[in-house]
C-alpha positions in Angstrom: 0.0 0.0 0.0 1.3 3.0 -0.9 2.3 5.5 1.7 1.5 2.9 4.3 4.2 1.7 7.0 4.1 -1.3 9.2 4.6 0.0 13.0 4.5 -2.7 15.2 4.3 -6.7 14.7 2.1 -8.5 17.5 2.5 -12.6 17.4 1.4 -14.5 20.9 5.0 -16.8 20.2 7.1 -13.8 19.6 10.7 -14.5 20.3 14.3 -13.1 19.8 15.2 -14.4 16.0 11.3 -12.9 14.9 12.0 -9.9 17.0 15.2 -9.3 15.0 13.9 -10.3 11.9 11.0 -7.8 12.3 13.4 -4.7 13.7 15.7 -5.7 10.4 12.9 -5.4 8.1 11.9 -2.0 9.7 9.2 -3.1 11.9 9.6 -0.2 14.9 7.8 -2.2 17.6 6.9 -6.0 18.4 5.0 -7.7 20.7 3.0 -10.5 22.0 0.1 -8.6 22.4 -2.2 -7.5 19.7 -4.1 -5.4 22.1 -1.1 -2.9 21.8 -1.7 -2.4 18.6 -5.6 -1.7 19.2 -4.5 1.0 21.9 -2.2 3.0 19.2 -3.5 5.8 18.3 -1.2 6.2 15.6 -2.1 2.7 14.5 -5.1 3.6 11.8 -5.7 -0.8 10.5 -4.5 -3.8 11.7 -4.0 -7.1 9.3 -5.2 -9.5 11.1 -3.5 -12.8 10.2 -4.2 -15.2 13.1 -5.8 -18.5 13.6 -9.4 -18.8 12.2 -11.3 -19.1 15.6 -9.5 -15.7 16.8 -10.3 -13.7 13.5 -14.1 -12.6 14.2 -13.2 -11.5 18.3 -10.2 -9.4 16.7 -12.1 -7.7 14.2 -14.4 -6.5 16.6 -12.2 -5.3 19.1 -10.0 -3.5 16.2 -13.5 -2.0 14.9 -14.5 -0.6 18.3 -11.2 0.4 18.7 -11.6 2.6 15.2 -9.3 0.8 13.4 -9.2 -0.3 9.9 -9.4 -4.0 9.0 -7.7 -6.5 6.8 -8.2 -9.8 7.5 -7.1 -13.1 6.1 -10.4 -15.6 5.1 -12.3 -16.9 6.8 -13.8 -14.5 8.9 -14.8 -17.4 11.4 -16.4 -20.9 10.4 -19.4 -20.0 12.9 -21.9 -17.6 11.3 -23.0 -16.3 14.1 -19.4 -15.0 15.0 -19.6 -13.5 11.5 -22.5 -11.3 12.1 -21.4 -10.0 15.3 -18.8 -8.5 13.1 -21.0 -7.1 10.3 -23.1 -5.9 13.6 -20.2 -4.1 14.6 -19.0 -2.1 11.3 -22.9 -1.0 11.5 -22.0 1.2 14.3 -18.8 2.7 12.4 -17.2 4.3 9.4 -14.7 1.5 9.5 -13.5 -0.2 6.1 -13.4 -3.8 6.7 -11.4 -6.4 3.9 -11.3 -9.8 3.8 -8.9 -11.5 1.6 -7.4 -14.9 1.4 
């Protein structure tokens, strides 16, 4: 994307060689917690490229948190999950991507 810059990493099994690697590649900040990234307030979208069952709780949380979304398919294999996130982008201006 142009003009975009990746700030901060967040993976659960961070550890010194991806730390490295991420700092090497330009990545300013990395951490195990994505909720860092949802607190950022010069964070404007978060890729979301996690396991399937965490996609849909994560895409709400970085809507409410007025981020924009891009997140890796599927959504979540329960349909109800799915709706709580279309629920959410209701309340928002919000762009939300899905993409595989």
């Amino acid at each position: 994307m142009k003009n975009a810059k990746l700030k901060t990493i967040a993976d659960l099994f961070m550890n010194d060689e991806t730390s490295a690697w991420a700092k090497g590649m330009g990545v300013e900040q990395v951490t195990k917690d994505y909720k860092e990234i949802l607190q950022d307030e010069e964070i404007d979208a978060e890729i979301i490229c996690s396991s399937t069952n965490t996609h849909s709780a994560i895409s709400v949380e970085a809507i409410e948190a007025g981020k924009y979304v891009f997140c890796e398919k599927p959504i979540d294999h329960d349909i109800e999950k799915i709706k709580q996130v279309m629920e959410a982008l209701k309340k928002t201006e919000v762009k939300y991507h899905f993409k595989r």
